[in-house]
Residue frames relative to the residue before (quaternion, step in Angstrom):
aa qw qx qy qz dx dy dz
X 1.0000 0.0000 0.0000 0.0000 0.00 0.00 0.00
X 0.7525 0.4649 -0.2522 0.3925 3.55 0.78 -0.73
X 0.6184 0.6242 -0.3046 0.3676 3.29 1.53 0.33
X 0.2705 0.7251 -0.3459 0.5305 2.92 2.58 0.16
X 0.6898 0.5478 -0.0885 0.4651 3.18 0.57 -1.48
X 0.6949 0.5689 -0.2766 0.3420 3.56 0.21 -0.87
X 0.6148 0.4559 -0.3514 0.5392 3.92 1.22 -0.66
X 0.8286 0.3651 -0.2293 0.3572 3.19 0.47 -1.01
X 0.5016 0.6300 -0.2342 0.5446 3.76 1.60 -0.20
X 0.5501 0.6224 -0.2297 0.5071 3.34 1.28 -1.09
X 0.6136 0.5776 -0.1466 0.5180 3.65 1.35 -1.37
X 0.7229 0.4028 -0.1928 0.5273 3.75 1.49 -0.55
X 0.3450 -0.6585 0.5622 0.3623 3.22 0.85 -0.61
X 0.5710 0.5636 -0.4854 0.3474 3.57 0.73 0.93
X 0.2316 -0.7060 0.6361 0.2079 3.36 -1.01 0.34
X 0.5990 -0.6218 0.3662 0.3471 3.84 -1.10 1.76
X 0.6137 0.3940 -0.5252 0.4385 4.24 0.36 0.60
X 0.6482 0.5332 -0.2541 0.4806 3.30 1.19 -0.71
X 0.5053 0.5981 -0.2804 0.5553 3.40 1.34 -0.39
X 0.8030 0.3542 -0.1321 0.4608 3.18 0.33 -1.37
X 0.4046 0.7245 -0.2797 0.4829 3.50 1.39 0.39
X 0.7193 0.4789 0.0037 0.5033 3.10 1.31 -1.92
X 0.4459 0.6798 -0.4027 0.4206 2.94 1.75 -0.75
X 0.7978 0.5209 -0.1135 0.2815 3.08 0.33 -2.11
X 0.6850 0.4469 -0.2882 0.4980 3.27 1.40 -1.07
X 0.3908 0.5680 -0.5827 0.4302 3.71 1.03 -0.16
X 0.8627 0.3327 -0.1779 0.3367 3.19 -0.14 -1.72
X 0.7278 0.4240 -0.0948 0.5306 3.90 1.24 -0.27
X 0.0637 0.8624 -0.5003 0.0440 3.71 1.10 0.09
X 0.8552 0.2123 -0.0599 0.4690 3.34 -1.00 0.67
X 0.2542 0.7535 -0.5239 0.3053 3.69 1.50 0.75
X 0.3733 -0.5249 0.6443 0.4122 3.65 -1.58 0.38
X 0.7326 -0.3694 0.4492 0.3536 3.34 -1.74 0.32
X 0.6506 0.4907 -0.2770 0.5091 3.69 0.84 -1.12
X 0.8017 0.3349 -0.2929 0.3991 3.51 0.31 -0.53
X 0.3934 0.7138 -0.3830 0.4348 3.33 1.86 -0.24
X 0.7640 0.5002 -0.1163 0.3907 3.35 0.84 -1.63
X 0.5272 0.5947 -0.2667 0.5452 3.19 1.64 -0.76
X 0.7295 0.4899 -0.2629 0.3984 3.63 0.59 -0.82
X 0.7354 0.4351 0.0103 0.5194 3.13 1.34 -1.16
X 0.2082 -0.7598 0.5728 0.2265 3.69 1.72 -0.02
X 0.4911 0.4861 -0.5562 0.4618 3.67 -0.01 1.15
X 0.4208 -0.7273 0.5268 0.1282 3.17 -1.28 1.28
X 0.5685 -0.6438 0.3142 0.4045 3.90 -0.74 0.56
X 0.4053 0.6984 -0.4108 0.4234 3.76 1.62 0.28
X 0.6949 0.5077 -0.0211 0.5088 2.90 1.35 -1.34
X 0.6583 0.4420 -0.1819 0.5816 3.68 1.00 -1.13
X 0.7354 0.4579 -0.3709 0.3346 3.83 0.06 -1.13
X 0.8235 0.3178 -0.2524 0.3965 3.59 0.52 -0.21
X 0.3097 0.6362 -0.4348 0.5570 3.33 1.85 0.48
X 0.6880 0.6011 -0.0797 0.3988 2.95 0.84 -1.26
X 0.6586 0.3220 -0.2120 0.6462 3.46 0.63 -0.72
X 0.8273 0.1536 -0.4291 0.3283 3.54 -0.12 0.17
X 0.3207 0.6010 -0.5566 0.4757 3.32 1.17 0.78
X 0.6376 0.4101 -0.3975 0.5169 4.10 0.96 -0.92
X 0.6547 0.5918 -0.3701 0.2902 3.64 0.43 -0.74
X 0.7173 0.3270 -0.2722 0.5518 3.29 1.16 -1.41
X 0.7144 -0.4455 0.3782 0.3850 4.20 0.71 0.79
X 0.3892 0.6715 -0.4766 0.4130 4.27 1.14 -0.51
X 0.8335 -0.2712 0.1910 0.4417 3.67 0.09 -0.96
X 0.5586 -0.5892 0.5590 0.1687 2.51 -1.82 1.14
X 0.0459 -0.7683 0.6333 0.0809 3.39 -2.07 0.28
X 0.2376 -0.8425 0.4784 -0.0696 3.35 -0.70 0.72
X 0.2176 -0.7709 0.5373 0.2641 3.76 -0.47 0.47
X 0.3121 -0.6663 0.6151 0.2833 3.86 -0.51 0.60
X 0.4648 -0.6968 0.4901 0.2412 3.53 -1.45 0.99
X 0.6282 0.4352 -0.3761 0.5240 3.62 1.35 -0.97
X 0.9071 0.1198 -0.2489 0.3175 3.70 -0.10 -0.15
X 0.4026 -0.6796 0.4494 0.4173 3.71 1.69 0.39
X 0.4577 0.6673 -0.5327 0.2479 3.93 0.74 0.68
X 0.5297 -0.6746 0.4849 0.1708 3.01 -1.27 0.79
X 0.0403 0.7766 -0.6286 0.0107 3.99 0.12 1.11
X 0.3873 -0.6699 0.6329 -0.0275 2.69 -2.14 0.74
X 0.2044 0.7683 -0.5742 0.1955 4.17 -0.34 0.89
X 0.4654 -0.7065 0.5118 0.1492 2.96 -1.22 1.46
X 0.2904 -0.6237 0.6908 0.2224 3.90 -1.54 1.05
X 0.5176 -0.5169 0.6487 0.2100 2.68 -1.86 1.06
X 0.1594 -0.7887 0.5937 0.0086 3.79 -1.33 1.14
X 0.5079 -0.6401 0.4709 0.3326 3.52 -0.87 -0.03
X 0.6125 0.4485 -0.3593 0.5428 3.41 0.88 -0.93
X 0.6185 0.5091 -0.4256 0.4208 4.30 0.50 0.19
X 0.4304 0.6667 -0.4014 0.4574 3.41 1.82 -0.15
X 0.4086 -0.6403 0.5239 0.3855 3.33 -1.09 0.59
């Protein structure tokens, strides 16, 4: 199935976990990491560097919250996602 996916992802610069990442933040914006992983049954070993280059390539932001020292997660809006 993910080779459906792979020409046209390939065109994003996304690889189909990293997709499926975006997925979630579409539908979940502004998620802590923990609940990220929860959604996605992926462990933060597994998430945290999936994650960082999603911040690297500009895709999302993160923030620590001050009331609970959590680590959140929201997707940036890009140009190259423009049709």
């Amino acid at each position: 199935m993910t080779k459906v996916y792979q020409p046209h992802l390939k065109k994003l610069g996304l690889t189909y976990p990293q997709y499926i990442v975006m997925l979630t933040l579409w539908q979940h914006e502004n998620s802590s990491v923990k609940e990220l992983g929860q959604r996605l049954n992926l462990d933060s070993g597994t998430l945290t560097p999936l994650l960082k280059r999603l911040e690297t390539a500009q895709l999302v932001s993160s923030a620590i919250t001050q009331r609970s020292e959590e680590r959140r997660v929201g997707k940036e809006c890009r140009s190259r996602w423009s049709p």
